[in-house]
Structure formats: C-alpha cells, structure tokens
VEXLUMMAR-707139 format. One record per residue (C-alpha): x, y negated, z negated. Coordinates in steps of 0.1 Angstrom, whole numbers, m for minus. Layout:
@xx:X | yy:Y | zz:Z
...
This chain:
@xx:1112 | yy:m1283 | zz:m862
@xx:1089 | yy:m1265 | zz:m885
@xx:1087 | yy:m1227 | zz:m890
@xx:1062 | yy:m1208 | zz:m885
@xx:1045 | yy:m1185 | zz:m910
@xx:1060 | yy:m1155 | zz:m890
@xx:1093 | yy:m1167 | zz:m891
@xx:1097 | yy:m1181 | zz:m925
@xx:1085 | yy:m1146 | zz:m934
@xx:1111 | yy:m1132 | zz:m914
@xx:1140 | yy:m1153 | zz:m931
@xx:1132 | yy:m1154 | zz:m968
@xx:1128 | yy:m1113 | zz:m959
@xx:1166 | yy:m1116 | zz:m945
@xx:1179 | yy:m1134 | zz:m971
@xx:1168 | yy:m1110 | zz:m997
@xx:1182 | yy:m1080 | zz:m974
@xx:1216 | yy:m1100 | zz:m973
@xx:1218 | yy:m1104 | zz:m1010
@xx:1209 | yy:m1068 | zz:m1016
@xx:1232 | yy:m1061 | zz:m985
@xx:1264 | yy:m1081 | zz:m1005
@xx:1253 | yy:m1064 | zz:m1040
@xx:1255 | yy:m1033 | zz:m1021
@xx:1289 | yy:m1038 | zz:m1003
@xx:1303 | yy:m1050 | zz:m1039
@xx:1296 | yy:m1019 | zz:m1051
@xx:1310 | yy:m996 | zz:m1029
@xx:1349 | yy:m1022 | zz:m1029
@xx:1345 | yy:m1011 | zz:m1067
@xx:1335 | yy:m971 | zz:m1056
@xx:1370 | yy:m974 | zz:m1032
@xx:1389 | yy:m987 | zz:m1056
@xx:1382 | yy:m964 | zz:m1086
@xx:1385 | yy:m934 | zz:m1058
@xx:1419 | yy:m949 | zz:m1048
@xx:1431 | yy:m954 | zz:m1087
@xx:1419 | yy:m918 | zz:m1089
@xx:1438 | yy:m906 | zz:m1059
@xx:1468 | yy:m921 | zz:m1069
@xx:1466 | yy:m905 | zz:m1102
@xx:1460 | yy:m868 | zz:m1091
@xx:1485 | yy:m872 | zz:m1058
@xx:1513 | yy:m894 | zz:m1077
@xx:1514 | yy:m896 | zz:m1116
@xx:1504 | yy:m856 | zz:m1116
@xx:1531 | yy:m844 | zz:m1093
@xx:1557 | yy:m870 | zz:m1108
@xx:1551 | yy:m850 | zz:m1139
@xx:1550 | yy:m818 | zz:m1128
@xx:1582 | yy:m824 | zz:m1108
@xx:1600 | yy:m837 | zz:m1137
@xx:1591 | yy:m807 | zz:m1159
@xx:1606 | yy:m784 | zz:m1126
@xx:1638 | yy:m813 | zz:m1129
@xx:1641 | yy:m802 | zz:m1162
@xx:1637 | yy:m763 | zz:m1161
@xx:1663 | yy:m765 | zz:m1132
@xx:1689 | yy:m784 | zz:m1150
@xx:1685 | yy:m767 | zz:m1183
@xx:1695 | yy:m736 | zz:m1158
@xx:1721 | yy:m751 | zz:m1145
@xx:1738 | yy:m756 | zz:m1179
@xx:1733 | yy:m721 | zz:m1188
@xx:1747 | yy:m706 | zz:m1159
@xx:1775 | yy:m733 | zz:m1160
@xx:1784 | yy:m724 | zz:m1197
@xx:1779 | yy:m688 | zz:m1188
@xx:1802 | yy:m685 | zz:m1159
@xx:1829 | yy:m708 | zz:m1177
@xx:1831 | yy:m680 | zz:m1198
@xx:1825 | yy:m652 | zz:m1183
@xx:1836 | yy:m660 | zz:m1146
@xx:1809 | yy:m640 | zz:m1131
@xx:1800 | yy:m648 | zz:m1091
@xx:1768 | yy:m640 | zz:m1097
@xx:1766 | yy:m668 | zz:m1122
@xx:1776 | yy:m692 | zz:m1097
@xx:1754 | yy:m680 | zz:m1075
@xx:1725 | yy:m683 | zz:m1098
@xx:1738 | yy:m724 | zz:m1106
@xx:1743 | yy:m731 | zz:m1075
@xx:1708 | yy:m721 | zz:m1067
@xx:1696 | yy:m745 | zz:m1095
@xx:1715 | yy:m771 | zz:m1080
@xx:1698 | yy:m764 | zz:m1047
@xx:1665 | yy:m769 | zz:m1062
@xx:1677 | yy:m796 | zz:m1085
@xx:1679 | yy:m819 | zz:m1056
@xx:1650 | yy:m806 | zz:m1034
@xx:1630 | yy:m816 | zz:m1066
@xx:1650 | yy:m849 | zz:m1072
@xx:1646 | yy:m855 | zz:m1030
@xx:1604 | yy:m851 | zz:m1037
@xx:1600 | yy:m870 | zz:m1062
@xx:1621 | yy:m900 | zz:m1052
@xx:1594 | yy:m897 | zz:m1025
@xx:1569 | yy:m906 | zz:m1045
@xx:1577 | yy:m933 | zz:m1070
@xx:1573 | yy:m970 | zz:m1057
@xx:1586 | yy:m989 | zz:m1089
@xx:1622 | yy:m1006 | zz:m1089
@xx:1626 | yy:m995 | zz:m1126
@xx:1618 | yy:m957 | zz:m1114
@xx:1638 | yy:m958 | zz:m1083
@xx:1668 | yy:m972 | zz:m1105
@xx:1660 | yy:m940 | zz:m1127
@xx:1661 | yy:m915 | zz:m1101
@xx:1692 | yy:m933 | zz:m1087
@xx:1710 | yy:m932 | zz:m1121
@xx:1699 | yy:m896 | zz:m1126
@xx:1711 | yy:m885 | zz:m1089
@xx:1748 | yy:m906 | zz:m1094
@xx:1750 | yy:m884 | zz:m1129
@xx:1743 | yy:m855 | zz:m1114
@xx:1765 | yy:m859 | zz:m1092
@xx:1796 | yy:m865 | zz:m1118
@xx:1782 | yy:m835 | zz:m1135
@xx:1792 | yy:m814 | zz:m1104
@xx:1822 | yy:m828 | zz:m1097
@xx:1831 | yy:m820 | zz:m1134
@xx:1817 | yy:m787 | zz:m1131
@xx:1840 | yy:m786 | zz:m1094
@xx:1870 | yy:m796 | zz:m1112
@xx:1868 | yy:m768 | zz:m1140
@xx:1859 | yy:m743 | zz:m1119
@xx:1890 | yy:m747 | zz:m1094
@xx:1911 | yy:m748 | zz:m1127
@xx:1894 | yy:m720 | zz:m1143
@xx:1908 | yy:m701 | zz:m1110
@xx:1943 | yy:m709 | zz:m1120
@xx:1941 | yy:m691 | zz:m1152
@xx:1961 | yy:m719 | zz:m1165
@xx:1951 | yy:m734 | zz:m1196
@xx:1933 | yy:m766 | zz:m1191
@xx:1916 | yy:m796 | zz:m1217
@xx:1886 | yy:m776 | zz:m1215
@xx:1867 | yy:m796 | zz:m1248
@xx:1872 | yy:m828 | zz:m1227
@xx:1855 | yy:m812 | zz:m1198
@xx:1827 | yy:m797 | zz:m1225
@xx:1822 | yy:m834 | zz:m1244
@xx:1822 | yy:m854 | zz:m1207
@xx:1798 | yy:m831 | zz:m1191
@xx:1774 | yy:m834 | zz:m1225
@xx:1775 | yy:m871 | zz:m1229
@xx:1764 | yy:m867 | zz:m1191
@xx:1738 | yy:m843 | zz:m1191
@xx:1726 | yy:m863 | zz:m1228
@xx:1722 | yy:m897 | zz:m1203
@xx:1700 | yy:m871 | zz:m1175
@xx:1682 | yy:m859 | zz:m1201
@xx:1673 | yy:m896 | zz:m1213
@xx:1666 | yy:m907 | zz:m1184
@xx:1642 | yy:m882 | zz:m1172
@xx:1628 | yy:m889 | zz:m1204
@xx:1622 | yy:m924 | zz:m1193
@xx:1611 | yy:m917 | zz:m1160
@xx:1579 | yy:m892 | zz:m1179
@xx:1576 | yy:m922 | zz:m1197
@xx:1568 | yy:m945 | zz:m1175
@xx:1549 | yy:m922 | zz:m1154
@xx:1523 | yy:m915 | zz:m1184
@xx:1524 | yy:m951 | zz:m1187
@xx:1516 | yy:m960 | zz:m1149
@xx:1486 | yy:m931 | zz:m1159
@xx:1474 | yy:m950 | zz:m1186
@xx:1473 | yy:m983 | zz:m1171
@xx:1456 | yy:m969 | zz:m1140
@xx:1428 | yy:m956 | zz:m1163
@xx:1427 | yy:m985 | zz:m1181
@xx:1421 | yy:m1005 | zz:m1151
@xx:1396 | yy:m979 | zz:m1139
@xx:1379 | yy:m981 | zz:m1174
@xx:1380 | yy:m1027 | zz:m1174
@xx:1369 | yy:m1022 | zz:m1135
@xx:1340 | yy:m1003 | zz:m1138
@xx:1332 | yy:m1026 | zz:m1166
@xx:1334 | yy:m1060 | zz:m1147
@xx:1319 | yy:m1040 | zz:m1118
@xx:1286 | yy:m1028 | zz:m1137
@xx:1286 | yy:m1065 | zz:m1153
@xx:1292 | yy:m1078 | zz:m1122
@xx:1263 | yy:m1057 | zz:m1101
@xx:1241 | yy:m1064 | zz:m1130
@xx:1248 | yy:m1105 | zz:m1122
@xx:1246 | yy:m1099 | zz:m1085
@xx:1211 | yy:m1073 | zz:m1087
@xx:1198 | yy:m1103 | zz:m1114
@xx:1204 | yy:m1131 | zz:m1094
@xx:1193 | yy:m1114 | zz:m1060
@xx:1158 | yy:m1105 | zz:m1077
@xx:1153 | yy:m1142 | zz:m1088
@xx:1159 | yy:m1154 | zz:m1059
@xx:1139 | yy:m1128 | zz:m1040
@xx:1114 | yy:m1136 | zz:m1063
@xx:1121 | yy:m1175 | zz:m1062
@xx:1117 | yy:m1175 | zz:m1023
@xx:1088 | yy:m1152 | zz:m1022
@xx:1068 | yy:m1178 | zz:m1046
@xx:1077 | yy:m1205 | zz:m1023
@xx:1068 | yy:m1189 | zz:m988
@xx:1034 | yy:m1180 | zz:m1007
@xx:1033 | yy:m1213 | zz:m1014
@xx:1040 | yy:m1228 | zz:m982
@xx:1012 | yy:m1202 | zz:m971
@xx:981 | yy:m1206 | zz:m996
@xx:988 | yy:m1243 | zz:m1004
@xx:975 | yy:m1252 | zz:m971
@xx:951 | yy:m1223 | zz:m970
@xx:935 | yy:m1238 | zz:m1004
@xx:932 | yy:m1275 | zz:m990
@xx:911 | yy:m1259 | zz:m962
@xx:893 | yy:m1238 | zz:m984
@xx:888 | yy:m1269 | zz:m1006
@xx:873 | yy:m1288 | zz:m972
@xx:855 | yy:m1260 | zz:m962
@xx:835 | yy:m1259 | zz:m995
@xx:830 | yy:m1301 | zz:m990
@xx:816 | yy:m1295 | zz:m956
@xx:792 | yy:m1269 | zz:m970
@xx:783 | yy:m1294 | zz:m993
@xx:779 | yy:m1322 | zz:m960
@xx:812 | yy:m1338 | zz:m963
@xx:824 | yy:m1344 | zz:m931
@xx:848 | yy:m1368 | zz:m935
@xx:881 | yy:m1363 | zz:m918
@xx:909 | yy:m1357 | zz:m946
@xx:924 | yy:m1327 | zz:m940
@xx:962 | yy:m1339 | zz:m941
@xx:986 | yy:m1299 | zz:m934
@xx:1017 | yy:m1309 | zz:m912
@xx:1032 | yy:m1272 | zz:m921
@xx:1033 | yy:m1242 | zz:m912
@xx:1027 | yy:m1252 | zz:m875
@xx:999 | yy:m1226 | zz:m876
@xx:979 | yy:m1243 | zz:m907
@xx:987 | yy:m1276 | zz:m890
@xx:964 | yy:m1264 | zz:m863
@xx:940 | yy:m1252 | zz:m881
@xx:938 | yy:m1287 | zz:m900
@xx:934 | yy:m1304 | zz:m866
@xx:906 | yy:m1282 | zz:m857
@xx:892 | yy:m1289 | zz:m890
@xx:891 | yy:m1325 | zz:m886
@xx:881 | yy:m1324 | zz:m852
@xx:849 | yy:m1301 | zz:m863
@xx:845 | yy:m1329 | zz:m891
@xx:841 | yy:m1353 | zz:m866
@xx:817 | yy:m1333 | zz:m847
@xx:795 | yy:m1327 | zz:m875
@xx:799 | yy:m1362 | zz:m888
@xx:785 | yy:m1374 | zz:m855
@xx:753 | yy:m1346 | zz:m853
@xx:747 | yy:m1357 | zz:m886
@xx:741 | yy:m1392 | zz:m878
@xx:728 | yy:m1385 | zz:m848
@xx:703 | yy:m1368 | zz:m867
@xx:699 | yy:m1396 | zz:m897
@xx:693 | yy:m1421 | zz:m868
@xx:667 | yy:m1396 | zz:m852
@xx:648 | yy:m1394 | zz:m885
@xx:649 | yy:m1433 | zz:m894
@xx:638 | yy:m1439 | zz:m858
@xx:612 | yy:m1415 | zz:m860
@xx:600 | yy:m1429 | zz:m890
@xx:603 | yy:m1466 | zz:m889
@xx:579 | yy:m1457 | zz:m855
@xx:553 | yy:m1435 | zz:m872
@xx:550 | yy:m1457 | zz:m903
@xx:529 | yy:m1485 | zz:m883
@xx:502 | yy:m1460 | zz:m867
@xx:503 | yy:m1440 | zz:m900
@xx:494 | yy:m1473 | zz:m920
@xx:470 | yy:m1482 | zz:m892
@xx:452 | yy:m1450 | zz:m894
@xx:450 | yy:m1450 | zz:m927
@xx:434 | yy:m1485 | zz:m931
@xx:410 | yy:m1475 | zz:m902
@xx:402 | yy:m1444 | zz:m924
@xx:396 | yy:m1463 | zz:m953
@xx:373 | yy:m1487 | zz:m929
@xx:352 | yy:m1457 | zz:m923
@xx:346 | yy:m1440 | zz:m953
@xx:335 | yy:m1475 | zz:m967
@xx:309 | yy:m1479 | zz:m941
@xx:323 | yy:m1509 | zz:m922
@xx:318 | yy:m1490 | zz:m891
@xx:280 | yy:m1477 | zz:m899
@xx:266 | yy:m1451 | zz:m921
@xx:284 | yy:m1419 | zz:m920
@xx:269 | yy:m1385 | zz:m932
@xx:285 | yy:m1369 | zz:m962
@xx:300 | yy:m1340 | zz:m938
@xx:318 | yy:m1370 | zz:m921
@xx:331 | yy:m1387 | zz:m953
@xx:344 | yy:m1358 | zz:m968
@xx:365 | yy:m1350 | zz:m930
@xx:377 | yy:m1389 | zz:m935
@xx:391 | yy:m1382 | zz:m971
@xx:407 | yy:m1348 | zz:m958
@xx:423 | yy:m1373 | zz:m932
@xx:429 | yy:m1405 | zz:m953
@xx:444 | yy:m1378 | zz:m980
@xx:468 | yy:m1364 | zz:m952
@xx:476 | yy:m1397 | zz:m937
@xx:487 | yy:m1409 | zz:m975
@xx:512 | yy:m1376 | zz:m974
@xx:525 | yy:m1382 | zz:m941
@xx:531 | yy:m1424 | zz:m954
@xx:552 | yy:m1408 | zz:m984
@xx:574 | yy:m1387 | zz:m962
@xx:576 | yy:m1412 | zz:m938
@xx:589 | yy:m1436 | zz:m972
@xx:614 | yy:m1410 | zz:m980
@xx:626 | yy:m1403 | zz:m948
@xx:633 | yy:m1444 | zz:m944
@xx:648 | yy:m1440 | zz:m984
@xx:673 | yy:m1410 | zz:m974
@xx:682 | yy:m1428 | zz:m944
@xx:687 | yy:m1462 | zz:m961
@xx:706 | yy:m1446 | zz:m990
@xx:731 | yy:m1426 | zz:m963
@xx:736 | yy:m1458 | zz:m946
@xx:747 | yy:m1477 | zz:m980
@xx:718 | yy:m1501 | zz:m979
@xx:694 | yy:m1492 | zz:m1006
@xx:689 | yy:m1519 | zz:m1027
@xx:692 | yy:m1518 | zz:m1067
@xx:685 | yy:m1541 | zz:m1093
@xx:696 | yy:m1536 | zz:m1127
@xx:682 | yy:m1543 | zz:m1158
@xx:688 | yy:m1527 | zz:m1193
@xx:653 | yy:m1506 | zz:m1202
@xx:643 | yy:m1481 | zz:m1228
@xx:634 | yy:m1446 | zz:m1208
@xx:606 | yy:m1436 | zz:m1226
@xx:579 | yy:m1460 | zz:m1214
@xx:592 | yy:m1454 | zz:m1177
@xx:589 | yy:m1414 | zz:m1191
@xx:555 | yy:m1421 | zz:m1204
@xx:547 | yy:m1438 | zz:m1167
@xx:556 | yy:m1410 | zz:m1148
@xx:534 | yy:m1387 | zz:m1170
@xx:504 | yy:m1407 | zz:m1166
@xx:510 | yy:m1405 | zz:m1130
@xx:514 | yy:m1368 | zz:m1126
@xx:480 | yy:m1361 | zz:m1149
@xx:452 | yy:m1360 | zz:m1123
@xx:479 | yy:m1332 | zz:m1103
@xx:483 | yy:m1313 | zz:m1139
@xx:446 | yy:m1314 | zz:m1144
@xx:439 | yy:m1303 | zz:m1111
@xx:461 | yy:m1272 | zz:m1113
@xx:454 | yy:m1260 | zz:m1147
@xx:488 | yy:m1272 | zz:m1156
@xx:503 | yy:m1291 | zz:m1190
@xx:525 | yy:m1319 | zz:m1199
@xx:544 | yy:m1322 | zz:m1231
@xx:572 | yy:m1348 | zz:m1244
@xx:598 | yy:m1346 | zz:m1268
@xx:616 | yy:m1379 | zz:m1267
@xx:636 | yy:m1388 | zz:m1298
@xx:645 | yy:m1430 | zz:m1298
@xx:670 | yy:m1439 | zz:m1271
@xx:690 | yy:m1462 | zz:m1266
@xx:689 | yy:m1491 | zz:m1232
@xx:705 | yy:m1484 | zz:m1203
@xx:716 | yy:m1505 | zz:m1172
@xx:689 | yy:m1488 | zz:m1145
@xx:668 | yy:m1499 | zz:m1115
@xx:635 | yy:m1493 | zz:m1129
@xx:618 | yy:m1485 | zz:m1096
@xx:644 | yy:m1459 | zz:m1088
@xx:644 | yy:m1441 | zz:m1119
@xx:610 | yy:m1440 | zz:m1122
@xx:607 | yy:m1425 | zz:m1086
@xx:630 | yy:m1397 | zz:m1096
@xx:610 | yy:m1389 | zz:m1126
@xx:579 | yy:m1387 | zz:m1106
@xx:598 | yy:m1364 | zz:m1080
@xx:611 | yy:m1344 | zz:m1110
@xx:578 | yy:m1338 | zz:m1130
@xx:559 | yy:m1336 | zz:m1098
@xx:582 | yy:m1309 | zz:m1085
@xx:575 | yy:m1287 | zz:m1119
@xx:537 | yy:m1294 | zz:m1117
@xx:535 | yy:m1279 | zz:m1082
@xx:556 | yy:m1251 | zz:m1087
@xx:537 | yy:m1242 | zz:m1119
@xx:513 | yy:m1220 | zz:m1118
@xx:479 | yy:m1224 | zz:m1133
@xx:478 | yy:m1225 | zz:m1172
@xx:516 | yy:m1233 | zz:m1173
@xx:534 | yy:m1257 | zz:m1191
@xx:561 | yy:m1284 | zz:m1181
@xx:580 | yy:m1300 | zz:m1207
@xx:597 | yy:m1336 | zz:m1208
@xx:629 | yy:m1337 | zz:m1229
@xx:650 | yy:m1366 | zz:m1235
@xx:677 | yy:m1374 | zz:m1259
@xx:708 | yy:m1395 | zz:m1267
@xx:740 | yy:m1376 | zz:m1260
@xx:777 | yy:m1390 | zz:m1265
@xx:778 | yy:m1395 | zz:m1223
@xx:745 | yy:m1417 | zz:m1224
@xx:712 | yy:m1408 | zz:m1223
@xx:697 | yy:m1372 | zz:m1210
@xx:665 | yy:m1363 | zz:m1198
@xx:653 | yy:m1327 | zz:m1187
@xx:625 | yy:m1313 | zz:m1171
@xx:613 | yy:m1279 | zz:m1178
@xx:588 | yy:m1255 | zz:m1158
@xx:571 | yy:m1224 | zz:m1163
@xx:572 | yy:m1212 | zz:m1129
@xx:588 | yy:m1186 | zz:m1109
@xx:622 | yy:m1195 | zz:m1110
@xx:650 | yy:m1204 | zz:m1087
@xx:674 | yy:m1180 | zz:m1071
@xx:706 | yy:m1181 | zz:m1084
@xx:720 | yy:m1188 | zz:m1048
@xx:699 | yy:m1215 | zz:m1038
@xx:708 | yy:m1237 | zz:m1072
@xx:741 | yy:m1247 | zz:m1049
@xx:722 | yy:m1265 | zz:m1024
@xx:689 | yy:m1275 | zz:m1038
@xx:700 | yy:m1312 | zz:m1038
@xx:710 | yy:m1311 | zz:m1001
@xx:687 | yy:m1329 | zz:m979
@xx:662 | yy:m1306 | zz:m958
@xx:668 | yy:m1278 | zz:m984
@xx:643 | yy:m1263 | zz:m1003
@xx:640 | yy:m1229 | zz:m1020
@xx:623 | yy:m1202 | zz:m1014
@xx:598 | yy:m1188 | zz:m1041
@xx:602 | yy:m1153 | zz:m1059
@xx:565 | yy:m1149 | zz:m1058
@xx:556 | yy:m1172 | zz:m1025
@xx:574 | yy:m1178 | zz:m992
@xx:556 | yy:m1205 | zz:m986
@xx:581 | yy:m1239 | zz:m987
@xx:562 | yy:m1269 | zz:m1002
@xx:576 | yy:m1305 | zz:m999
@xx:597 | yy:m1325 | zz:m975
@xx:630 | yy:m1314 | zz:m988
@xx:641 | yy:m1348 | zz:m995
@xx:631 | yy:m1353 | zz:m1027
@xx:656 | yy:m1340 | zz:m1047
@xx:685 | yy:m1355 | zz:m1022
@xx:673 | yy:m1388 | zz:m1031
@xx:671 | yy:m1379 | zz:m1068
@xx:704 | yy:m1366 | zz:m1065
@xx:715 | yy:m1403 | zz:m1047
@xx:699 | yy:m1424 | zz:m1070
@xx:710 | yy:m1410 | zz:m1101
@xx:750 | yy:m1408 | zz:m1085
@xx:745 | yy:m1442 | zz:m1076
@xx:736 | yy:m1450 | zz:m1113
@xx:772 | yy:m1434 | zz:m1126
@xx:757 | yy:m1403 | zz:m1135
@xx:752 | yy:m1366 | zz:m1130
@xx:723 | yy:m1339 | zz:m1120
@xx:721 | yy:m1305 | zz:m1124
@xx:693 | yy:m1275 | zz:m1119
@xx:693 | yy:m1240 | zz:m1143
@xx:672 | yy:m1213 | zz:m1135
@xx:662 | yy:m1178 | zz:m1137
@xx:642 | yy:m1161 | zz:m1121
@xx:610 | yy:m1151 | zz:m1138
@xx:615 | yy:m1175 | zz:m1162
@xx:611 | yy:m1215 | zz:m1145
@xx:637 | yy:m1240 | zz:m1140
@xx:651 | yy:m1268 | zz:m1157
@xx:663 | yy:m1304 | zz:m1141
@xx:685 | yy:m1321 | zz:m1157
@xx:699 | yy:m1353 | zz:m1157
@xx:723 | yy:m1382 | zz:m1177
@xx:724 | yy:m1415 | zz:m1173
@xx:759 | yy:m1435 | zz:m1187
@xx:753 | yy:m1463 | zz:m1215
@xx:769 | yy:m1492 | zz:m1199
C-alpha cells in the first residue's frame, strides 16, 4: 500500500518527535541520577560525618568523666558519663541507620561490641572503687586504653570510608555527566541527521514526481502529447499522472483530428485552386476574348491571390505530410552557397518591391548530406520572412560559416523585433508573432514549423534571437555527415 503525501508527512514528523522524545527522556535518567547521587551525599555521607564527629565528642567525654570520677568519686561525674553514654549510643543507633556497606556495618558492629567491654570495664572498677579496697587499677587503665585506641581507629576508618563513598559519588557524578553530555551530543547529532535525512527524502518523494509533471507539462506546451508520464507514488501524484496522460490522449486526438481536417481541406481546395488559376491565366491571355485593361488588372489581383492561396494550400499538405512521417527526402552532399545564392535571387523582385536589401557573407564551406529542395524551401521561408518584416530601406543579411558542429547559416533583419515571449513558440505551427509597431499577423503560420521539421529531420538545430527595436536573427546548423 503506498502512503500518501499526508501521511508520509505525518510519520517522518513522528519519527523525528520520537528521536527528540528518547534524547529528551535520556536526559532527564541522567538529571535523576545526578539528583539521587546528590541526595545521597547531603542525606547520607553528610550526616555519617557529622554523626561521627558527635561519636567522637561523646566518647572523648566519656573518658573524662570516667578518669574524673575514678579519682575523684564524684556522683555528679557519673551522672555526667552516663549521660554520654546515653548519647553515645543514640548516636551509634542513627548512624547504623544509615550505612548500607558490609565493611561499615562490621565497623559500627566492632565499635558497639568495644563499647560495650569498655563499660563493663568501667562497671567492674566502679563496683570495686566502692569497696575501698585496693584493686589492679593500671590493668583496668592499659585494658580500657588499648580499647578506646581500637574505637578510636575504627571510627577513624568508618570517616574514611565515608569521605571515600563522597568522593566516588562525585566522581561518578563528574564521569556521568560527561558520558551524558557526550552521549546527548551523539543522540541530538544523530536525531538531526536523520530529521534531516528523512525530510530530504519525503521532499523527494514529493517534488520528484511534481518535476516529471512539470517536465510534461512544459512538452505539452511545446505539442507533445504523447502519453509517458510513468508516477506510481504518492497515490495523490499517481493520479495526477493518470489525468495527465489521459489529457495527453485527448489532446493527441484534437490534434489529429485537426491535422486530418487541414490535409482534408486542403488536398480538396488544391484542385479548384489550380483550376481557377489556369482559368485565370486563360483569361488574362485572351483565350476567352478581348478583355479591357480594368478587367486584366481584376484577373492578375485574382490569379496573384489564387497563387497565395496554392502555397498555403502546399504547406498545409507539407506540415501535414511531415506530422504523419511521410515526407520524402533525398540526400545528396551539396555546397550551401549556390542554394544561398538561389534563394536570394528569388527573394529580389519582393526586396525591390519594398525598398528592402540583401547582402551575403559566406566564407567557403564545406558539403553536407541535405535534400536540396528542402533546404532551399527553408531558406526561401527564412529570407522571405526578414524581407516582409522589414521595413522599407532596411537591410537583411545572409551569414554562413563553418563551425566545429557543421555548417551555420543565419538570417538577419532590420525590423521591429520579436517579443521576448513569443521566441518560445514561434516555430509552433499556427503561431505567429505579433509586431511591436503592427498588429497585423502576416503569413500562414506554418512556415517556420516546417523549417523547424525539415532542418530536425536533417540532424540539426534552429533557433530565433531578437530584440525588440532592433530585428531578429534565424539561425540554423546543419551536421557534416
């Protein structure tokens, strides 16, 4: 099933709001993680060391009130370390409370069972001190200072290892937010390349098609109506394509529904055109009886008309035969400038007429492969296009040269100029320009299509520049064969 436009729009956008979705979710694991190393450190490693620095205060007070009242026997000493022995444990309760390591909880065990002997010592002197008896009281002294030595190591130990369990926790905040900003930087690259990578290809999978229509569009407008629009995706260019085709075939068929018209119409006129003409001809040389001078100049007017009408009819049947593939050509391998010099000499009773001259600048050339008849019928179109588009006391100049793609020829005018936006489709058939300084259209229209045919047909190109206010130039090259 293929997507449409809408809905390949609608997943390459969700795919780029999942990757920037899982970027995002990444980061805040990383913000949870650093916030619960953080936590642990203020809640945990703080109090662990605050509490131990309360362990020791309250023991160094126990052994001063202990040494005190051994000597002095004073309640209120006893009072005072029993106190301290009080908060001793509360403080030694709290922070086994808090400490999750073996190694710590084997420390606070140690330091609880030594404690513990430490009163019982302290127990055991006091009910002898009672007695007033004399009693090993050094032994008492050096077993409850080897014990309070091993406390105070091992509360040593236990800050230890809490500023250690610190550091590592910053240290692993430190590497984490390292691998987390290299890590983002990874996931926010690779997200952008591939929201970029699959934006490119859904703009692809959009204008590609849109281009080969354009592309067909701009061949119809040129009157290529053949059906070869090939778009199976998106559904909605797949359409499109079919409607394109489907017009093709449309316009294919009015075309050559009007091609046939015109060959019809003219393969009927071109018998009573001929007739009248011969019957004109008949007349004006007196076969029929003397005519006035009045009469023979209406015949010429008429026999002059009916020669115009015979010439459209010619190029109507030309246009028509070259559409339908079935214009002849024989080839034979010529040198252009007499066939130049031909079409001249033809075109100089029209230049004298209209005040209008003809010059040549033809350097040696060498033969080409051409049908003589042809080439010379687009020369005379050509030349006889700048003639009547001259104005009186212009000039129209005949250029041809050798160049490295064959042989070119050009034909240059003084007259008014083509439009810029008519030099598209001046070869088109029944397509003439309009004048900058005239809107009257002169000519069948044809003329240049079959120039355009007969010169494609001989392998090579044709091409109009222009300007208004400043003539035209036709241009063509024939291929050396």
């Amino acid at each position: 099933m293929k997507l449409t436009i809408f809905s390949r729009l609608v997943l390459g956008y969700l795919i780029i709001f999942i990757l920037v979705v899982a970027a995002n979710v990444y980061v805040i694991y990383q913000l949870r993680q650093f916030n619960t190393w953080t936590q642990s450190i203020l809640s945990v490693d703080n109090r662990v060391l605050d509490i131990h620095k309360k362990l020791t205060d309250t023991l160094l007070s126990q052994i001063e009130y202990e040494k005190k009242y051994i000597i002095m026997n004073d309640q209120a000493l006893l009072k005072n370390f029993l106190k301290s022995r009080d908060e001793f444990a509360v403080h030694l309760g709290t922070i086994h409370s808090l400490v999750d390591s073996d190694e710590d909880v084997h420390i606070l065990q140690r330091i609880t069972q030594l404690h513990n002997e430490y009163l019982s010592l302290f127990s055991e002197e006091a009910s002898l001190l009672k007695t007033n008896e004399q009693y090993p009281h050094v032994r008492f002294k050096e077993e409850k200072e080897k014990i309070l030595d091993e406390i105070t190591v091992m509360l040593r130990q236990l800050k230890d290892n809490t500023q250690l369990h610190t550091y590592e926790k910053i240290r692993n905040i430190a590497e984490s937010g390292e691998k987390s900003r290299d890590l983002a930087m990874v996931i926010i690259a690779t997200s952008l390349v591939f929201g970029v990578a699959i934006s490119i290809v859904i703009t692809q999978n959009i204008t590609k098609p849109l281009l080969i229509v354009k592309s067909k569009i701009r061949k119809i407008a040129k009157g290529d109506f053949e059906k070869n629009v090939q778009v199976s995706s998106p559904p909605e260019m797949k359409e499109l394509a079919e409607a394109l085709n489907s017009m093709c075939d449309r316009l294919k068929e009015v075309d050559k529904m009007k091609s046939d018209f015109f060959s019809l119409m003219s393969h009927e006129l071109r018998t009573p055109l001929t007739s009248i003409k011969e019957g004109t001809n008949l007349l004006c040389e007196q076969f029929g009886g003397e005519i006035s001078v009045k009469q023979e100049r209406i015949l010429s007017i008429i026999a002059e008309e009916s020669n115009r009408l015979i010439e459209l009819v010619n190029s109507l049947l030309d246009i028509s035969k070259i559409e339908a593939g079935m214009m002849m050509y024989h080839f034979t391998y010529v040198d252009l400038v007499p066939l130049i010099q031909n079409a001249i000499t033809g075109m100089l009773p029209l230049s004298a007429s209209k005040n209008v001259s003809i010059k040549k600048n033809m350097c040696q050339l060498p033969h080409i492969k051409v049908d003589t008849e042809k080439i010379l019928q687009v020369l005379r179109n050509l030349i006889g296009n700048a003639v009547k588009f001259t104005p009186d006391g212009g000039l129209v100049t005949v250029l041809a040269e050798p160049v490295e793609a064959g042989v070119k020829v050009s034909v240059i005018d003084t007259g008014p100029g083509i439009d810029s936006k008519y030099l598209a489709t001046i070869f088109d058939k029944f397509s003439q320009a309009t004048l900058t300084k005239s809107n009257k259209l002169k000519g069948s229209g044809v003329g240049l299509a079959i120039v355009k045919h007969i010169i494609k047909d001989h392998g090579g190109t044709v091409w109009a520049e222009s300007e208004v206010g400043h003539g035209s130039t036709f241009t063509f090259v024939l291929p050396v064969s």
